[in-house]
LUMFI-938207 format. One record per residue (C-alpha): residue in three letters; x, y, z. Coordinates in pm, 1 decimal, padded with zeros to 6 digits, m for minus. Layout:
REM LUMFI-938207
REC,ALA,X,Y,Z
...
***
This chain:
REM LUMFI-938207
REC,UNK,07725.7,08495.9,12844.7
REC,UNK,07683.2,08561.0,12459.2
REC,UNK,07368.6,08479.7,12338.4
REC,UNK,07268.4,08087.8,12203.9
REC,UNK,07263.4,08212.1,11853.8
REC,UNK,07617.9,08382.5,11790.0
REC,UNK,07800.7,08111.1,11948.2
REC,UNK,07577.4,07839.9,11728.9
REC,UNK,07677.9,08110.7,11411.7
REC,UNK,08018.0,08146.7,11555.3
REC,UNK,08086.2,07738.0,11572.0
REC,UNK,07944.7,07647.1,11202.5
REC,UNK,08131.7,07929.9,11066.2
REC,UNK,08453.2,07807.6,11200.9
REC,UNK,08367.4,07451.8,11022.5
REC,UNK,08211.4,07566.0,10738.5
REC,UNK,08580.6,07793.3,10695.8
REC,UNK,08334.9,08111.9,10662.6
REC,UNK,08617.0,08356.9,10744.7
REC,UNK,08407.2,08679.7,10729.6
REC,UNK,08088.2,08507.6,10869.8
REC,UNK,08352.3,08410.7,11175.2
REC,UNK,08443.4,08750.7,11226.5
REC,UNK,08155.1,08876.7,11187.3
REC,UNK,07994.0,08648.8,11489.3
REC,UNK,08303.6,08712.1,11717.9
REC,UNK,08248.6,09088.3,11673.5
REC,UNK,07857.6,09035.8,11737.1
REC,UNK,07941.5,08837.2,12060.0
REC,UNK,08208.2,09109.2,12188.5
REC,UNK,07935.2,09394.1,12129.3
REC,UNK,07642.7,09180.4,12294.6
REC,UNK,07879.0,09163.2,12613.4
REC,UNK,08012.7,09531.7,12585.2
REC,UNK,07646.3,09646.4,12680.8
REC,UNK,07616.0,09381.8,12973.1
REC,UNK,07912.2,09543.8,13096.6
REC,UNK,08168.0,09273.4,12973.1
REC,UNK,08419.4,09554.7,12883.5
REC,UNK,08747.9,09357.3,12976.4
REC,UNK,08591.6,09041.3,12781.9
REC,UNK,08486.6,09258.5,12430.8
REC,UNK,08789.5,09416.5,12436.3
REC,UNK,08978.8,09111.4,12411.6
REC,UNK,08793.3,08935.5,12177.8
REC,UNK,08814.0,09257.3,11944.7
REC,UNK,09190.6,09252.1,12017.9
REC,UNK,09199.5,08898.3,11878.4
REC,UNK,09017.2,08966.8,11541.9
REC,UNK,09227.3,09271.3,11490.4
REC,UNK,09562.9,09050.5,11535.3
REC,UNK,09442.0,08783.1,11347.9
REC,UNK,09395.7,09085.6,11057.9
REC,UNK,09738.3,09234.6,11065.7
REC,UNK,09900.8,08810.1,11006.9
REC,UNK,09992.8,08867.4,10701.8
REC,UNK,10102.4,08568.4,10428.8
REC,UNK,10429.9,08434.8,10458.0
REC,UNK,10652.7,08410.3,10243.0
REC,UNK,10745.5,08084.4,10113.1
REC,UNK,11128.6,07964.2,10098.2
REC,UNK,11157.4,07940.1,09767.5
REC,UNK,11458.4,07953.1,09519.8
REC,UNK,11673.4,08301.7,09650.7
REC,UNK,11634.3,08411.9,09316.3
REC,UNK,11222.9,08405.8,09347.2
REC,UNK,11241.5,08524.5,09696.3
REC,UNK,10995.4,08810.8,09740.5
REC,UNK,10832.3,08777.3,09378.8
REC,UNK,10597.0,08497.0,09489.4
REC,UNK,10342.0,08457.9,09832.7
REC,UNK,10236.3,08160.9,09973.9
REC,UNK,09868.2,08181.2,10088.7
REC,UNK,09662.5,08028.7,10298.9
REC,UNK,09301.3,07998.4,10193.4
REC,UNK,09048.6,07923.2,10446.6
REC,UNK,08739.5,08056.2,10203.8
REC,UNK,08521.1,07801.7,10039.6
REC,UNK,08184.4,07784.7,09724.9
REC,UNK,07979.9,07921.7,10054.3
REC,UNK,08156.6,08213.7,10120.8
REC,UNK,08143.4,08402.3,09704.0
REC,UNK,07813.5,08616.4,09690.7
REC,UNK,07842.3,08602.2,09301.7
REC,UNK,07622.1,08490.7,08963.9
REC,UNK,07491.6,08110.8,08915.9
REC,UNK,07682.3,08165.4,08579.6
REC,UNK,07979.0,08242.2,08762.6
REC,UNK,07978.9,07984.1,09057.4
REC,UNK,07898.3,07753.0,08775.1
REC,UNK,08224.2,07831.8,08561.5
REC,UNK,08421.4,07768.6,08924.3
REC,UNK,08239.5,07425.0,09017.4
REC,UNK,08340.5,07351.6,08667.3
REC,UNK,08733.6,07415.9,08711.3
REC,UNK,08724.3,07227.3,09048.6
REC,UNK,08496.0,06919.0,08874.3
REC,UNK,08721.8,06894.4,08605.7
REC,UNK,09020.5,06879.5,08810.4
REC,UNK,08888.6,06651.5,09045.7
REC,UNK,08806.8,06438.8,08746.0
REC,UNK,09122.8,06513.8,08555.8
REC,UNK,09248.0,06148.4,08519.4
REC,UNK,08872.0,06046.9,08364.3
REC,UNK,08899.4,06350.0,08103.1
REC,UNK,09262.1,06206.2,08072.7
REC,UNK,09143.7,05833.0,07950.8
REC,UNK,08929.9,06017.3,07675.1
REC,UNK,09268.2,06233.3,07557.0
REC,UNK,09068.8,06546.9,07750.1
REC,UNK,09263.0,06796.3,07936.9
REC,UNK,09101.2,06964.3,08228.4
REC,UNK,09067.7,07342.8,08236.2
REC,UNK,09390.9,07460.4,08445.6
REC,UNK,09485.3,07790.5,08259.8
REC,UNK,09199.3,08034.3,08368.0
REC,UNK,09190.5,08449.4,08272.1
REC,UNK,08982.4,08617.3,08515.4
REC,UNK,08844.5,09023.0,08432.2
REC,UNK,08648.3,09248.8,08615.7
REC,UNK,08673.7,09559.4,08843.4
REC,UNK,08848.4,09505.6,09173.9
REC,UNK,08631.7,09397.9,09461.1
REC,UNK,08424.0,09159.3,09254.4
REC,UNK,08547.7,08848.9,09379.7
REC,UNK,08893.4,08749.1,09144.9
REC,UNK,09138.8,08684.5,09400.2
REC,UNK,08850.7,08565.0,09634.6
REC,UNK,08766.1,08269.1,09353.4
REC,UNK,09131.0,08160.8,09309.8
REC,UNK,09159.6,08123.8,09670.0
REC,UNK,08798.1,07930.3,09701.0
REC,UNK,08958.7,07673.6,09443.0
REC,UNK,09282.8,07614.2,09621.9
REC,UNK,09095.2,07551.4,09938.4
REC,UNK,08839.6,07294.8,09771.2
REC,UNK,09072.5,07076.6,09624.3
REC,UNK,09348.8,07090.0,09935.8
REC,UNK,09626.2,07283.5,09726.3
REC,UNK,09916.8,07481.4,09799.7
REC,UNK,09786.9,07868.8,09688.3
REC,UNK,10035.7,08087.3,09529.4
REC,UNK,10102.6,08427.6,09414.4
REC,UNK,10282.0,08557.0,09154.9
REC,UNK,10330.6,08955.8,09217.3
REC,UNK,10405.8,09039.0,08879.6
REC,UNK,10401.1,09450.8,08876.3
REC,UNK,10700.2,09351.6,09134.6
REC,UNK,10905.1,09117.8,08893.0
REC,UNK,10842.5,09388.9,08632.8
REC,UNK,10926.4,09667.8,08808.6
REC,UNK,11262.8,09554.3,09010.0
REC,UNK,11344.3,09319.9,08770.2
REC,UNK,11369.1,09529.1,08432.9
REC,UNK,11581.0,09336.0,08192.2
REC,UNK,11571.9,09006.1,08411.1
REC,UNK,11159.2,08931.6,08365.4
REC,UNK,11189.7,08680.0,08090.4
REC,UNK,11445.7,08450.3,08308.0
REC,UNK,11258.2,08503.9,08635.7
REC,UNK,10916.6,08377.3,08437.2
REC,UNK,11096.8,08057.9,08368.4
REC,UNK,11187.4,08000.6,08697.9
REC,UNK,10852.6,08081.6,08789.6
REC,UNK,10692.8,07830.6,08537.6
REC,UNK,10917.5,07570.9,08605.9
REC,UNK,10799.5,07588.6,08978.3
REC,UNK,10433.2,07532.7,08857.7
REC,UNK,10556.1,07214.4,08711.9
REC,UNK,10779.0,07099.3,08975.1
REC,UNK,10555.5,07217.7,09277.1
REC,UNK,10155.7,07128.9,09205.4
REC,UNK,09910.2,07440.8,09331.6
REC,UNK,09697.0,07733.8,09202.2
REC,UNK,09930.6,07979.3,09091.1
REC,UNK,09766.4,08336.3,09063.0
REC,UNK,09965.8,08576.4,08838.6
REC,UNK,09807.0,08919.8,08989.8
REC,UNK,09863.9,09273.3,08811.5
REC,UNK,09858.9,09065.8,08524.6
REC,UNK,09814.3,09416.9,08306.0
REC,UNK,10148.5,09449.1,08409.9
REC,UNK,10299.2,09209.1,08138.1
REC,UNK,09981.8,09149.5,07881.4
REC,UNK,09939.1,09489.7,07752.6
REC,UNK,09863.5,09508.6,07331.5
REC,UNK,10170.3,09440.0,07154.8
REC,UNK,10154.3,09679.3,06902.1
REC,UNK,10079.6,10020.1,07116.6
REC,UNK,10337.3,10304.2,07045.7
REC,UNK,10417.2,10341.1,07364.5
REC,UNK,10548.2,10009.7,07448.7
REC,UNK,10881.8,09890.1,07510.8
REC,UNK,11090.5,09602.2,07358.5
REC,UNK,11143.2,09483.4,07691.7
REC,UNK,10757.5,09387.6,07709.1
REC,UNK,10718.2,09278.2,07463.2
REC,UNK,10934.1,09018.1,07496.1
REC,UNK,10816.9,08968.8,07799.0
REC,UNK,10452.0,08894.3,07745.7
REC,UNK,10633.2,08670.0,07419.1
REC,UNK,10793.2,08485.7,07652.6
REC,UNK,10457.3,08439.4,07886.1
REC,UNK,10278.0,08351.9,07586.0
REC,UNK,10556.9,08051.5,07497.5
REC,UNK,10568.2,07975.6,07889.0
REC,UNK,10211.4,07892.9,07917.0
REC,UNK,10156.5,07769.2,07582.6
REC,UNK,10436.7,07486.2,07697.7
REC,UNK,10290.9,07447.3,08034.6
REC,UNK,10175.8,07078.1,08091.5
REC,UNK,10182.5,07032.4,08479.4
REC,UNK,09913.2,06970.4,08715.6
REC,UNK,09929.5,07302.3,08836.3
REC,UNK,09593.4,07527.0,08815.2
REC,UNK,09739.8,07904.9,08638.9
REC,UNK,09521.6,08202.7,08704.5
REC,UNK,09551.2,08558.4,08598.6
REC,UNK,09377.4,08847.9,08693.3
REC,UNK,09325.5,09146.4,08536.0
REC,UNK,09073.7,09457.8,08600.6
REC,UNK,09012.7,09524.0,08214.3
REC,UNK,09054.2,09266.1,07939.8
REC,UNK,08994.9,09528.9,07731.8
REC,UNK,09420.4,09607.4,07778.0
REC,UNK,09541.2,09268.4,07725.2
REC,UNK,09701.0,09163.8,07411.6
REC,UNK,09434.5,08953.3,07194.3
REC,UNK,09708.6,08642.5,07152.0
REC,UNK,09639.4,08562.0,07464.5
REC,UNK,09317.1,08469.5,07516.0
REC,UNK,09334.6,08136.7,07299.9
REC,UNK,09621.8,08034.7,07568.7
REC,UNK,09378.6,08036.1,07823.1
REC,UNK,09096.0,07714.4,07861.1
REC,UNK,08859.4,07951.7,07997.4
REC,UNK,08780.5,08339.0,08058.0
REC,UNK,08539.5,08442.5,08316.9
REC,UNK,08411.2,08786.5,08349.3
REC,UNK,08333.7,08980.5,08706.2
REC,UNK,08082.0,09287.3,08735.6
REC,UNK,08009.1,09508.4,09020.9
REC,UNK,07725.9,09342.0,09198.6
REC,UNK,07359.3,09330.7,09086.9
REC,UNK,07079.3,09432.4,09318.4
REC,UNK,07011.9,09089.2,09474.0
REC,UNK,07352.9,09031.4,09531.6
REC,UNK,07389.5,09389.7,09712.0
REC,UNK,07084.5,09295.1,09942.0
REC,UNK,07233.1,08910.2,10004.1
REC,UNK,07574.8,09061.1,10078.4
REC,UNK,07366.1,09337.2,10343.5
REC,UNK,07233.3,09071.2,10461.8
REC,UNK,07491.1,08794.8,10481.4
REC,UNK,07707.7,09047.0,10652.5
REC,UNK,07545.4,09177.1,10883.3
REC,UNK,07339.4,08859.4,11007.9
REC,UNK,07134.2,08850.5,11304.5
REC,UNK,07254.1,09247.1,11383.0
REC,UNK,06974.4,09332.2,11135.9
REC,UNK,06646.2,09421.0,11330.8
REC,UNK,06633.7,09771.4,11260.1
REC,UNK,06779.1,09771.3,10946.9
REC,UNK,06574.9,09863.2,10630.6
REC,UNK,06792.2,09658.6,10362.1
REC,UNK,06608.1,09787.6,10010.6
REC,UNK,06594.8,10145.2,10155.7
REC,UNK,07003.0,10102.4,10168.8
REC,UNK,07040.8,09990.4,09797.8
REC,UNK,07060.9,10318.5,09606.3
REC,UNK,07344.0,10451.2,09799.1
REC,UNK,07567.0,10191.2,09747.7
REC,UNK,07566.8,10225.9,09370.8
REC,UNK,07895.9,10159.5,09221.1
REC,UNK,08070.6,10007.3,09537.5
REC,UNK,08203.9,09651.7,09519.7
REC,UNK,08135.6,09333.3,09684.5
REC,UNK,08473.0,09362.8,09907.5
REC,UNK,08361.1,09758.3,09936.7
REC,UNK,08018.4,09681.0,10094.9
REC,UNK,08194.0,09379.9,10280.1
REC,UNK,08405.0,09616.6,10463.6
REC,UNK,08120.2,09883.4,10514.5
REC,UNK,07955.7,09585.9,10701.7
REC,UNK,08268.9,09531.0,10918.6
REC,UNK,08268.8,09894.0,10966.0
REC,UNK,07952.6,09962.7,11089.0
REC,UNK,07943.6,09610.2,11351.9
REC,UNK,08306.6,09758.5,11497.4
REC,UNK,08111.1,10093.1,11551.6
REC,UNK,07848.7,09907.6,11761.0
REC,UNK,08140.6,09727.9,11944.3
REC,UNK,08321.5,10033.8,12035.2
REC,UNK,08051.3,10226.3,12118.9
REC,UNK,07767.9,10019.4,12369.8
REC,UNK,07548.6,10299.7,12305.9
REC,UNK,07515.0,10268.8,11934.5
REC,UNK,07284.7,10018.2,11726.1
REC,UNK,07286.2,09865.9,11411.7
REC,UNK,07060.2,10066.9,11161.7
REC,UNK,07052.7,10242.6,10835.9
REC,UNK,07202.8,10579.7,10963.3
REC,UNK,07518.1,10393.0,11090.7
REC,UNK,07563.9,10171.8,10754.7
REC,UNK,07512.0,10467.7,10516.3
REC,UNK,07784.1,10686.0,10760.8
REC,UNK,07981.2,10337.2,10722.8
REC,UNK,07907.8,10351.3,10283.2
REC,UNK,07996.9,10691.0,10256.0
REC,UNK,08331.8,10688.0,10405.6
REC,UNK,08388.1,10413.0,10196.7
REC,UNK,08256.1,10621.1,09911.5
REC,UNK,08484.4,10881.4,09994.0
REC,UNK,08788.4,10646.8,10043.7
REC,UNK,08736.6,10498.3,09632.1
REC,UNK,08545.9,10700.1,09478.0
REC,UNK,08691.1,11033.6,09494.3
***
């Protein structure tokens, strides 16, 4: 049988909705019976995490003429689960107090924050925090692929924003515009089109407008690009770095759990300079499946740096 303490991890991250700590445990649990000889049992639970993996979002029945433009998601990640700054976290219990409190802030002619601009490089938690929100105040999570409604939709992204804002007032959720670049470049480069820029007019109008009880996020990887009219459309801007040293030792740490007896955390840190929190994330889950598929193998600072490098290699060419 697996040992006392992955199935007591295993159990409060399933109620806690700690979807990497949960994975994490179940791959623990199919390595620790892998080298009793449970081969037939690790194999399946391994087959079970990696088809729970490839379920991807489905798509939502919307309008036909939204159909493939917008994702219905289903968060299962709460506060817990973001290895982030206090100034951060604080800025997202904010959003969720406020909304919680809306109808309070209301009585004093206060509006909560709903439209939120979040920057940083990828991997450092955007998409993570508009999913944590969703799932802390019980809302429907949607996305908004906007290089796609750009892209296909050349001449027709003006109309298929309204639709797309007048679902945020009909339908209440958190509605994350991703690829935002794609629509709130400067106005005034020389290499822009008309077509954007009446496009990112008609955003600016759109959300400007916007009084639902929807929550409207967009993310972008450098605010630096966006057009400066829209940052007073937004209640609140929150910026996203690549992770400090403490959080690079908590994520270690956090990811790997109780597989870490003979590993040397600090002694890790300067090789994973420049990676991101998803980017040491999946170097974690990359060097637990290499102690799953291989019995012999176990969990130490040679098999996490051959783990960091390939991910190295992979982004950082």
């Amino acid at each position: 049988m697996a040992k006392a303490e992955y199935i007591v991890s295993l159990i409060k991250s399933h109620y806690n909705n700690e979807v990497d700590k949960f994975t994490t445990s179940a791959l623990q649990i199919a390595a620790h019976e892998a080298k009793l000889g449970h081969s037939i049992l690790a194999n399946e639970i391994k087959s079970i995490v990696d088809r729970a993996k490839e379920n991807k979002p489905k798509v939502k029945r919307f309008s036909p003429d939204l159909q493939g433009l917008i994702i219905e998601n289903v968060p299962a990640v709460n506060l817990e689960d973001i290895i982030t700054t206090d100034d951060i976290k604080g800025k997202i219990k904010r959003i969720i107090s406020e909304f919680v409190q809306r109808d309070k802030l209301r009585k004093h002619n206060l509006e909560n924050r709903r439209k939120v601009l979040l920057s940083g490089p990828p991997g450092t938690g955007k998409t993570l925090t508009a999913s944590i929100i969703a799932n802390e105040l019980r809302l429907p999570h949607y996305t908004i692929l906007m290089d796609k409604m750009v892209t296909k939709y050349m001449g027709e992204t003006s109309a298929k924003l309204r639709q797309v804002f007048d679902l945020i007032e009909q339908q209440q959720g958190v509605y994350l515009f991703d690829e935002f670049d794609a629509i709130g470049g400067e106005r005034s480069r020389d290499n822009d089109v008309g077509e954007m820029r009446r496009v990112l007019n008609s955003f600016l109008q759109f959300i400007e407008r916007d009084n639902s009880d929807s929550l409207i996020i967009a993310i972008t990887n450098n605010k630096s690009l966006l057009d400066q009219a829209l940052f007073r459309r937004f209640d609140d801007v929150i910026l996203y770095h690549l992770p400090s040293e403490q959080e690079k030792l908590s994520l270690l740490k956090d990811r790997l759990a109780s597989r870490s007896q003979n590993v040397d955390f600090e002694g890790l840190l300067p090789n994973i300079n420049g990676l991101s929190h998803a980017e040491i994330s999946l170097a974690c889950l990359d060097a637990i499946k290499e102690t799953v598929l291989d019995e012999d193998k176990r969990m130490d600072n040679s098999l996490i740096l051959k783990a960091i490098g390939d991910r190295n290699a992979a982004y950082h060419k």
